[in-house]
C-alpha positions as CSV (number, residue, x, y, z in Angstrom):
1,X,242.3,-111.0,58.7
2,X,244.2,-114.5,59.8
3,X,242.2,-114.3,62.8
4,X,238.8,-113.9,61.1
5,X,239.2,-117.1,58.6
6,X,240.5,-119.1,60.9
7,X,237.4,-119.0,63.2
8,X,234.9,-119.6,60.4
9,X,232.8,-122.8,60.6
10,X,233.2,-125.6,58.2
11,X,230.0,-126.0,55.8
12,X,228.2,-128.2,53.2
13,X,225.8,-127.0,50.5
14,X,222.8,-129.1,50.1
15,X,221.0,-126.7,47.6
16,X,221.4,-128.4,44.5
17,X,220.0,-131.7,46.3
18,X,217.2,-130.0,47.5
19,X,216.0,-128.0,44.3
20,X,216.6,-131.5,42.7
21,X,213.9,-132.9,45.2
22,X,211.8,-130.0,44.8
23,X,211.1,-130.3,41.1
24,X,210.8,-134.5,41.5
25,X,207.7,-133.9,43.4
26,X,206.0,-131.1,41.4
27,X,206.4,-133.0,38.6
28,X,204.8,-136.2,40.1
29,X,202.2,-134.0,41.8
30,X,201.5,-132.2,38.6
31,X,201.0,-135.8,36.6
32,X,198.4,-136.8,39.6
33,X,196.5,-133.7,39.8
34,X,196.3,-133.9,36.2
35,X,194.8,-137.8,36.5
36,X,192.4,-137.0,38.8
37,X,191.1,-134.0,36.9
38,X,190.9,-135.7,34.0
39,X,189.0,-138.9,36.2
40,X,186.8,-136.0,37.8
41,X,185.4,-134.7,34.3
42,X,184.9,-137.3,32.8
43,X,182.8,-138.7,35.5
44,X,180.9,-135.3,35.8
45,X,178.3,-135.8,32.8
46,X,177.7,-131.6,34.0
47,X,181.0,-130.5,33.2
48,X,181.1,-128.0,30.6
49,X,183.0,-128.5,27.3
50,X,184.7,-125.3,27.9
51,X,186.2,-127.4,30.7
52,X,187.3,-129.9,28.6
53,X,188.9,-127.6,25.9
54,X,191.1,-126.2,28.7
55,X,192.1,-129.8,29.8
56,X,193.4,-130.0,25.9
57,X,194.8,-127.2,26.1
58,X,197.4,-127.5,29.0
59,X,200.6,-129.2,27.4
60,X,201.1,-131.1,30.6
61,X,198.3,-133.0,29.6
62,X,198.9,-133.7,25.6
63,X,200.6,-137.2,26.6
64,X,197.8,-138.5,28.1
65,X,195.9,-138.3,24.4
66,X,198.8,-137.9,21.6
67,X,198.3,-141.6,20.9
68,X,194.4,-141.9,20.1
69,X,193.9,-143.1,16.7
70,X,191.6,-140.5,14.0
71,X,187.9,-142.5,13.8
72,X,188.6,-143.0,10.2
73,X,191.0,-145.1,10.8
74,X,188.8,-147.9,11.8
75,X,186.2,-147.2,9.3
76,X,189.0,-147.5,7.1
77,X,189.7,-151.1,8.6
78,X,186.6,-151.9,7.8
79,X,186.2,-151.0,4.0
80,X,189.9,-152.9,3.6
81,X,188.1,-156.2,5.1
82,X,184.8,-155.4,3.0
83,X,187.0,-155.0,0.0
84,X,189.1,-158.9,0.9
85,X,185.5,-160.5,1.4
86,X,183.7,-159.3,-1.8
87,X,186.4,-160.2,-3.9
88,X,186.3,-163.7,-2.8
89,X,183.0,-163.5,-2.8
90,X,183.2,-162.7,-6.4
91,X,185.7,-165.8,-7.3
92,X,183.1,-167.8,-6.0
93,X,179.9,-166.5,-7.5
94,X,182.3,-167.0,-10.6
95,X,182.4,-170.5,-10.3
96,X,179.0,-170.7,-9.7
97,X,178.0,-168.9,-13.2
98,X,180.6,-171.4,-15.4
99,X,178.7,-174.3,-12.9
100,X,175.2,-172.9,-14.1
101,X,176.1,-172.9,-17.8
102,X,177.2,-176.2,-18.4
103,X,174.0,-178.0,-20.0
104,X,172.7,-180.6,-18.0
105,X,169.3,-181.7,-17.3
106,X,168.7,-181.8,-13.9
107,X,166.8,-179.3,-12.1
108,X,169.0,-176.3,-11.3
109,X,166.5,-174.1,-9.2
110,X,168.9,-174.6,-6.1
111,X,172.1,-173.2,-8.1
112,X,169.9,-170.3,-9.2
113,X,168.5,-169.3,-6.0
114,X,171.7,-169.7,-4.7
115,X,173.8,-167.3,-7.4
116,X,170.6,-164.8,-6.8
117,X,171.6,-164.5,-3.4
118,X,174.7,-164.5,-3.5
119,X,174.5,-161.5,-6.3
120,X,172.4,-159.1,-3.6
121,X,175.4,-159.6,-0.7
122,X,177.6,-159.1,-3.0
123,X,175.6,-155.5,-3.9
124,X,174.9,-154.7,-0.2
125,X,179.4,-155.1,0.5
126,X,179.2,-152.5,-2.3
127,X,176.6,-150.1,-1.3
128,X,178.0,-150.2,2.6
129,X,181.5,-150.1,1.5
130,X,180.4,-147.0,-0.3
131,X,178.2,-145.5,2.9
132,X,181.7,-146.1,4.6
133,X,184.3,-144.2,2.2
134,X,181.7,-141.2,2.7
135,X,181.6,-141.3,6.3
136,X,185.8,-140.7,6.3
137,X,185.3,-137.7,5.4
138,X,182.6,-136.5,7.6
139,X,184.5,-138.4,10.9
140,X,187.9,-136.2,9.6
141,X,186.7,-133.0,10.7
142,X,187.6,-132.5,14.5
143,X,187.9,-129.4,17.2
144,X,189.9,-127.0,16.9
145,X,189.6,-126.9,13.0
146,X,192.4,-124.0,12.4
147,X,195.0,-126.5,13.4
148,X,197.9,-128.1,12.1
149,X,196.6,-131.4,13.3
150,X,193.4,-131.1,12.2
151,X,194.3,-129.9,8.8
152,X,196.8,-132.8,8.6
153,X,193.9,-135.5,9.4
154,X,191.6,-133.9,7.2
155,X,194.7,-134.1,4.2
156,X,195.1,-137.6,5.2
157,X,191.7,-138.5,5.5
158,X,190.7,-137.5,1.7
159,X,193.7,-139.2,0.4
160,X,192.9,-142.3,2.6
161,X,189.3,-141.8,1.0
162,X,190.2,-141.6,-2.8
163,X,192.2,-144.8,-2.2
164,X,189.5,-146.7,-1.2
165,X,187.2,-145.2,-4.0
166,X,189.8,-146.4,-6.3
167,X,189.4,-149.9,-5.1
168,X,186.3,-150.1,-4.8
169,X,185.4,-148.2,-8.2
170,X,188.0,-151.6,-9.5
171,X,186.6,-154.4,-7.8
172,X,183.1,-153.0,-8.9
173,X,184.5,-153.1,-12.8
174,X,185.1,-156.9,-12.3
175,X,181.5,-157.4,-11.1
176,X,180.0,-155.8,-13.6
177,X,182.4,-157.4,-16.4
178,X,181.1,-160.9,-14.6
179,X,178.1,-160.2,-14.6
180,X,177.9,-159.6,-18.1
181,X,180.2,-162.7,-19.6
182,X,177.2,-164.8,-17.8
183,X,174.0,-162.7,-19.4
184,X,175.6,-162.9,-22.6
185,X,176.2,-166.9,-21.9
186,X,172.6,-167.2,-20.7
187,X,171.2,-165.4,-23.6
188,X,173.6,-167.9,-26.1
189,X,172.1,-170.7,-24.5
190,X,168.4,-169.6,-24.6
191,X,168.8,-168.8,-28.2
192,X,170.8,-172.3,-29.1
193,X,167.5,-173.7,-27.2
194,X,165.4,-171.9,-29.2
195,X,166.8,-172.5,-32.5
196,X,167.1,-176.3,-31.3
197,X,163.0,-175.9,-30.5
198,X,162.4,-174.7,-33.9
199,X,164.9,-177.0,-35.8
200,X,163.0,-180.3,-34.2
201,X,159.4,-178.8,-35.2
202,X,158.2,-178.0,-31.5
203,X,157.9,-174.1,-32.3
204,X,157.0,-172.9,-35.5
205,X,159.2,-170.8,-37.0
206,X,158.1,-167.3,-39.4
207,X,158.9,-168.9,-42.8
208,X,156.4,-171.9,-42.3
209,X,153.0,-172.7,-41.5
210,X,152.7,-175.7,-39.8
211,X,148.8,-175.0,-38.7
212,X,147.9,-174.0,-42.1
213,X,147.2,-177.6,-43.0
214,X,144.0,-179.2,-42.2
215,X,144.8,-182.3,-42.2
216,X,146.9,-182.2,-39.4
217,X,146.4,-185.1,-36.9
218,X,145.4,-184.0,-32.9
219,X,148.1,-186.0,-31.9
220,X,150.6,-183.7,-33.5
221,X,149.1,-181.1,-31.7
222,X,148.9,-181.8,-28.6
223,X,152.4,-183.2,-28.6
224,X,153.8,-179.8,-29.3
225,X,151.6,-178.2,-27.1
226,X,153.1,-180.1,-24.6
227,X,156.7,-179.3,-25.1
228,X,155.9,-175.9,-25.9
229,X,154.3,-175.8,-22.0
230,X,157.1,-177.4,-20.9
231,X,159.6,-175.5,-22.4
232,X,157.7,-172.1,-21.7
233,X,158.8,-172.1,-18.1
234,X,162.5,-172.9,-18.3
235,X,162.2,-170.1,-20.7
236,X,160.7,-167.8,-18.5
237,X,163.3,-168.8,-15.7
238,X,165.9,-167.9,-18.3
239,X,164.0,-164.3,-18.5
240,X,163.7,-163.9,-14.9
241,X,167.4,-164.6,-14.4
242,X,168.6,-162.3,-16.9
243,X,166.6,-159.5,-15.7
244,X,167.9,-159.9,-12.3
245,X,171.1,-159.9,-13.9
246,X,170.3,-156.8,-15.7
247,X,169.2,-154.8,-12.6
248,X,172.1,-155.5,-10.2
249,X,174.3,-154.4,-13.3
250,X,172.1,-151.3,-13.6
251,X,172.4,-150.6,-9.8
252,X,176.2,-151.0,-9.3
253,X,176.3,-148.9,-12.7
254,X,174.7,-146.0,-10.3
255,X,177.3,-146.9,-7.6
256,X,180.0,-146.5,-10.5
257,X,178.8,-143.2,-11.0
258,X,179.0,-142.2,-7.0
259,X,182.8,-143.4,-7.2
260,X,183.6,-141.9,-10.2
261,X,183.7,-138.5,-8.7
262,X,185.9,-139.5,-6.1
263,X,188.4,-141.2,-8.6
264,X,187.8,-137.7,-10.7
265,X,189.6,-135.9,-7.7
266,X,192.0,-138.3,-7.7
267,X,192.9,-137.9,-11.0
268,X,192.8,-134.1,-10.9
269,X,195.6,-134.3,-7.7
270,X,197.6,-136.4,-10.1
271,X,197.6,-134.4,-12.6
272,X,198.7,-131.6,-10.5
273,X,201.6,-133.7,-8.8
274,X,202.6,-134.1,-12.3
275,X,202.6,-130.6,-13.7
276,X,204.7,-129.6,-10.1
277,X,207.3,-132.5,-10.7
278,X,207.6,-131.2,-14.3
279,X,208.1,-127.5,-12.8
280,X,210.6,-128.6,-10.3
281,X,212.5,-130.6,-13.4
282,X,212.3,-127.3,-14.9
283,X,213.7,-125.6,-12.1
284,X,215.9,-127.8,-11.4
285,X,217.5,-127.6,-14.9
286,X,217.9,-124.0,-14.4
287,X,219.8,-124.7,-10.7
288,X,222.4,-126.7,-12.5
289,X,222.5,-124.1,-15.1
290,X,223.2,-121.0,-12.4
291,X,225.7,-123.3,-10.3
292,X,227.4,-124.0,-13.6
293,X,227.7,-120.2,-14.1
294,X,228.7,-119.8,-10.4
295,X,231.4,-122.7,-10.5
296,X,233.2,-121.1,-13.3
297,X,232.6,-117.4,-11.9
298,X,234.5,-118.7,-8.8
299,X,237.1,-120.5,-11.1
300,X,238.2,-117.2,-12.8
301,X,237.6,-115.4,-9.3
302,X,241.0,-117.2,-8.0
303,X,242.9,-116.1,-11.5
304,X,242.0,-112.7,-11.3
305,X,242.4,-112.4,-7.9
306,X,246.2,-113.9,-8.8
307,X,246.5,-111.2,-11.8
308,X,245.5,-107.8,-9.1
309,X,247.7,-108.7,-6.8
310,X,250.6,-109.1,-9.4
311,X,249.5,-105.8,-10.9
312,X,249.3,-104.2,-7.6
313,X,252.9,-105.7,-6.5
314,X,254.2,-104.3,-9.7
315,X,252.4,-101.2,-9.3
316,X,254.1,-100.8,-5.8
317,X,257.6,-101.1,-7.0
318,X,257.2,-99.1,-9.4
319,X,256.4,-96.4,-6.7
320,X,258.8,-97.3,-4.9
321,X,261.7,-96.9,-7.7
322,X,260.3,-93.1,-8.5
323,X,260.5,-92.2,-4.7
324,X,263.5,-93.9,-3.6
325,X,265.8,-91.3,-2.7
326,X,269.5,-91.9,-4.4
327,X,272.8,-91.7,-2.9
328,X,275.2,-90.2,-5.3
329,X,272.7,-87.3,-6.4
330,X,273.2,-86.4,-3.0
331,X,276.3,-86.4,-2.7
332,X,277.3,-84.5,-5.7
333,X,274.8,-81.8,-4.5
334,X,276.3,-81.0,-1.2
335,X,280.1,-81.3,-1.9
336,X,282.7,-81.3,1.3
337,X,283.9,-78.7,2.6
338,X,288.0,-78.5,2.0
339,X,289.8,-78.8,5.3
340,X,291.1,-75.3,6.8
341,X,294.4,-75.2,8.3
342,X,295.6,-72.4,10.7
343,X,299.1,-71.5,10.6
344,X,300.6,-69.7,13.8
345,X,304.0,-68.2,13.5
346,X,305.8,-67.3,16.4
């Protein structure tokens, strides 16, 4: 057996290095087979999506794609920059109406075409913000739909859409409060006007008749003829304005109403977060309660674990004084035998 070990050669193990080179280059082949297939479909405009759906499917492949962004997210993007322009958009249509209701008497035509315009792109950032919030929630539905992914996105997507209802459903309020405060200042200055008009003699009021009298010179006449012509277009400027006014109110009051539903769901959700964080205070209330009850069940646990094993340490010397055999009872019961002495006699 000396013999036998003696002659054996001397050796090295290179397996470990080897399997280590091994699975290096499958896993660099793998990631470049997996390039190039990915290169060759989407190259192929005839490759099928059944193809495709395999490529998804292979968990080599999920790192090539696990950072692509939902589509809502830009859309998203977009309605947040929408939102930052109309508002100060808004400021400054404000200054405009305080600018337009100062009395002057210059010609204004140039502030009025201007706030007009102004008005309508403020109510096209509304209507396109509100085209945008309702495609989130058609660009949140993706392929497979049964998965955890997708349900997430779709989850995130709503909530990211309710948001951005609630925003806009806000900055639309302040519009439409704007809009107003300057009707009701335009009406208060055509009225003044008016009452101005009749109070110098230029329109007739109900309560007199200036033409009943006929001796009434021409000149009369024709002077308030005059300012009446003259005053009858500012007038009807005043009405066009108002009415513009009045129909951009009207048609961001239908927007309202598209927004309102989404603010609605929002509201319900709320309410349901709140009725579960009232149930969980509930529950919770009851947890302390139990692991009050537990605490002192494993409080008097130790005591009367204390008090059985005394009883049962009493209980086993008490056994063991009725068993114990005694010394003296045995004794008395077997008494010695006396000693017997043989005498011999000779």
């Amino acid at each position: 057996m000396a013999t036998s070990t003696a002659y054996q050669p001397t050796t090295r193990s290179r397996t470990n290095l080897f399997i280590s080179y091994r699975d290096s280059q499958a896993r660099a082949s793998r990631y470049a087979r997996s390039r190039r297939h990915y290169v060759d479909v989407d190259d192929d405009p005839d490759a099928g999506e059944a193809q495709r759906l395999i490529i998804d499917d292979n968990p080599e492949n999920a790192a090539l794609h696990i950072d692509i962004a939902p589509p809502w997210l830009d859309i998203s993007d977009q309605v947040e920059v929408a939102i930052v322009d109309t508002r100060n958009k808004i400021l400054a249509l404000d200054k405009l109406h305080a600018k337009h209701v100062l009395p002057g008497f210059k010609d204004r035509s140039a502030e009025e075409r201007e706030i007009e315009q102004r008005t309508s792109e403020i109510t096209r950032e509304f209507r396109r913000c509100h085209s945008l919030i309702q495609r989130i929630s058609a660009s949140s539905h993706t392929f497979p739909p049964n998965s955890q992914s997708s349900q997430n996105d779709v989850t995130s997507a709503h909530n990211v859409q309710r948001a951005l209802a609630a925003k806009i459903q806000e900055l639309s309020a302040l519009f439409r409060t704007k809009q107003r405060i300057y009707m009701q200042k335009l009406q208060g200055h055509a009225i003044s006007r008016n009452d101005q008009m009749i109070a110098s003699g230029l329109v007739p009021s109900d309560s007199t008749n200036t033409y009943d009298s006929v001796q009434e010179d021409e000149e009369a006449s024709r002077s308030q003829l005059s300012a009446i012509q003259h005053a009858d277009p500012s007038l009807a400027a005043r009405n066009r304005e108002i009415a513009e006014i009045a129909k951009s109110i009207v048609s961001l009051a239908e927007l309202f109403k598209d927004l309102s539903s989404l603010v609605i769901d929002q509201g319900t959700i709320l309410d349901s977060v709140e009725y579960n964080i009232q149930q969980t205070a509930v529950h919770m209330e009851d947890a302390v309660r139990e692991l009050d009850i537990a605490t002192q069940y494993q409080r008097n646990t130790g005591r009367r674990k204390c008090i059985f094993l005394l009883l049962l340490i009493i209980l086993g010397l008490i056994l063991v004084l009725i068993f114990k055999p005694r010394k003296h009872s045995r004794s008395v019961d077997t008494p010695q035998a006396a000693p017997t002495r043989m005498l011999y006699y000779d």
